[in-house]
N, C-alpha and C positions, 0 to 999 in steps of 0.2 A: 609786706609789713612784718608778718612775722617771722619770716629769715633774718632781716635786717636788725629786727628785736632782738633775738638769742642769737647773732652775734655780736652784737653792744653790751649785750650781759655776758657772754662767754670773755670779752676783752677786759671787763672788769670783775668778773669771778677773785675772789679772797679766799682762800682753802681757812684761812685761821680762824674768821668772822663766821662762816656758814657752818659747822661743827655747833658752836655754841647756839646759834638762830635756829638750827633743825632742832637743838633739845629744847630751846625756852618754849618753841610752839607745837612740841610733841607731834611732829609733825613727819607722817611715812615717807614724801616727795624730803630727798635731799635741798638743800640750800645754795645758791651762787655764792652767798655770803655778801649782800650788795647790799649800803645801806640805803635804806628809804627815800632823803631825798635824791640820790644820783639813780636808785633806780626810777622816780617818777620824772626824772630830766632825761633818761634814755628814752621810755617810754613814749614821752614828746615828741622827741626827736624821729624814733621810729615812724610816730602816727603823722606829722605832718610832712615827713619827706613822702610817707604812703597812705595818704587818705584814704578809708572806703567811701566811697562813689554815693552811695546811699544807706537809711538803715539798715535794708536788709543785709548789705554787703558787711556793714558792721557787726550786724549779730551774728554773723559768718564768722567774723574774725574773730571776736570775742568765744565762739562755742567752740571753734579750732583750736586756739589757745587754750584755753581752758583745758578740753580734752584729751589733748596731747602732749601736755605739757608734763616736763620732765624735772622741774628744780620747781620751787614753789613759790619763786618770783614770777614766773611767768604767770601763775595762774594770778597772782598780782595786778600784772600786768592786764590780763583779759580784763580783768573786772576796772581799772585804771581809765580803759580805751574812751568810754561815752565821752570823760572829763579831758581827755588828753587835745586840747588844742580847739579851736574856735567852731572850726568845720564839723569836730565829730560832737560837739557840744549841739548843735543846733540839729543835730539828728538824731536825738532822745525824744524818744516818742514807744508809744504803748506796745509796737510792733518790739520793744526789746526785752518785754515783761517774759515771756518763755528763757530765755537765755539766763536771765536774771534767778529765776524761781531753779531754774537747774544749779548755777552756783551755789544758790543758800542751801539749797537741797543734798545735795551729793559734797557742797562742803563740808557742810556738817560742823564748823567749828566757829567760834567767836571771830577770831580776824576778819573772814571770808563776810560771813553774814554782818555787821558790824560796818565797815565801809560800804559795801552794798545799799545799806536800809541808811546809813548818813548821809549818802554821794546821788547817786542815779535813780534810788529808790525814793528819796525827798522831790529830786527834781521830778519826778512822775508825778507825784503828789500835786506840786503847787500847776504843774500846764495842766494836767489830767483831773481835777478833783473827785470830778462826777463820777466814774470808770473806779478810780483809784480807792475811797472810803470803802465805799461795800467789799471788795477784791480786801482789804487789811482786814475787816470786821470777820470776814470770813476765815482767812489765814489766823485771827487771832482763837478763831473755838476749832481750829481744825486741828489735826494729827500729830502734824511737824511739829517739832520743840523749837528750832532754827527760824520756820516762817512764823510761828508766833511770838518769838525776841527781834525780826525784824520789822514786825508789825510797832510793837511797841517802839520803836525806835527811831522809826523814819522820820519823825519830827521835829526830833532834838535840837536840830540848826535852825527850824521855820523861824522867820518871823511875825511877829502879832499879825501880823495882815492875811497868812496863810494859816496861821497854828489854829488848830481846832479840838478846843479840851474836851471837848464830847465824843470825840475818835479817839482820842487818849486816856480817857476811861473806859472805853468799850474793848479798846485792847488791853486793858490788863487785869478788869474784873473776870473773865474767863480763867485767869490761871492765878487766882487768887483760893484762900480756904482748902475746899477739897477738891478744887477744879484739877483736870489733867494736868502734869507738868509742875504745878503748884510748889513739890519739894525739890523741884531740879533747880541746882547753883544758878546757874544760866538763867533760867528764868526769873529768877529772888534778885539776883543782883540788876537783871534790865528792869523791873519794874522799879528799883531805886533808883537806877539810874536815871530814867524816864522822868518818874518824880520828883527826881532832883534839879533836873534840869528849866521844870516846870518853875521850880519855887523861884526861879532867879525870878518870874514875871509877878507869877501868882501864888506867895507863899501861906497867905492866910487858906486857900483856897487846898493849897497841897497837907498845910498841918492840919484842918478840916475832913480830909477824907483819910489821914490816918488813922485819925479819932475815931471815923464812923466804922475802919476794916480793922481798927488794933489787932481783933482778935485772931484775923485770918492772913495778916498782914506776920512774914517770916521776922524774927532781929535784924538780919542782916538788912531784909528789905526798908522795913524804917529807918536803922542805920542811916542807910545809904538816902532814902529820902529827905531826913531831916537835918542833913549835915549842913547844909546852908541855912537854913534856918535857925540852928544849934550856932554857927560859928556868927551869926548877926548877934545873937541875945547874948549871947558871952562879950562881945566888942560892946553893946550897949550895958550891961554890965558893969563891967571896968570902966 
């Protein structure tokens, strides 16, 4: 799978595209220069001509990738695998949370953690609940700045049937005020986003707890929370 991979990406390597793609994401691993949708149509195409057998074999492939990887689509690519085609879909299961936690971890940046905690880290979530709340509550008062923006994160897609706003406020009162992390961008901007994306269901509920953290809650963070709820009252407004 992943020979077949990085040569599908070496055949559509762009010298002009990957220059600009390694500055916009300050990123040390050079670029193929491949854009996004054709690299997740390679990606496919790689996983279903070479399935892994089972999870384990997939977390194989995924931390090989990952590791070895030399342009920073591939590491794309690892993280891509769970979602890449039917087979490897129905092989997300808890045995892939190690692989997963190294990504966020040693990626260390917004891309990397950011599909992780929307993609493979939701789907944990909704098969796994029981495992999976405590394991976020945790990651969100723990060390990492990376595992606790994908704590707050993972939910963003749920829907009502799986969303649980009392795990989404336990993940983001920890780095709220004077909590750890609190002044890091990265953090101020997920929990807006987090709360943003809340308010599409439950906006009284999101303008409500602005109210009660104003004080400990950053500009940007409100900003960022209240933008849907600001662009409703303005349309009702006019």
């Amino acid at each position: 799978m992943i020979d077949a991979l990085r040569a599908a990406f070496a055949a559509h390597a762009d010298a002009a595209r990957a220059g600009p793609m390694q500055a916009y994401m300050k990123s040390a691993l050079p670029f193929y220069g491949i854009a996004t949708p054709l690299r997740r149509k390679l990606t496919l195409a790689a996983a279903t001509a070479h399935p892994a057998s089972d999870t384990a074999a997939l977390a194989t492939a995924m931390r090989t990738l990952w590791r070895t990887a030399r342009y920073r689509e591939e590491r794309y690519a690892a993280i891509e695998l769970p979602r890449s085609g039917r087979a490897h879909r129905r092989l997300v299961n808890l045995e892939l949370l190690p692989v997963l936690t190294e990504m966020i971890t040693t990626g260390a940046w917004w891309d990397f953690c950011d599909d992780i905690s929307g993609n493979t880290l939701a789907t944990l979530l909704e098969r796994h609940p029981r495992e999976m709340k405590p394991l976020l509550r945790r990651w969100a008062r723990g060390g990492d700045l990376w595992l606790r923006r994908a704590a707050m994160l993972c939910q963003r897609g749920l829907g009502p049937e799986a969303f649980d706003a009392g795990l989404l406020y336990d993940t983001i009162l920890p780095s709220i005020g004077s909590g750890q992390f609190a002044d890091e961008f990265f953090i101020r901007k997920a929990i807006g986003w987090a709360l943003r994306e809340r308010s599409y269901a439950a906006p009284d509920e999101v303008a409500a707890f602005c109210r009660e953290y104003a004080a400990q809650l950053s500009p940007l963070t409100r900003r960022e929370a209240l933008k849907v709820i600001a662009r409703r009252a303005a349309r009702r407004g006019a």
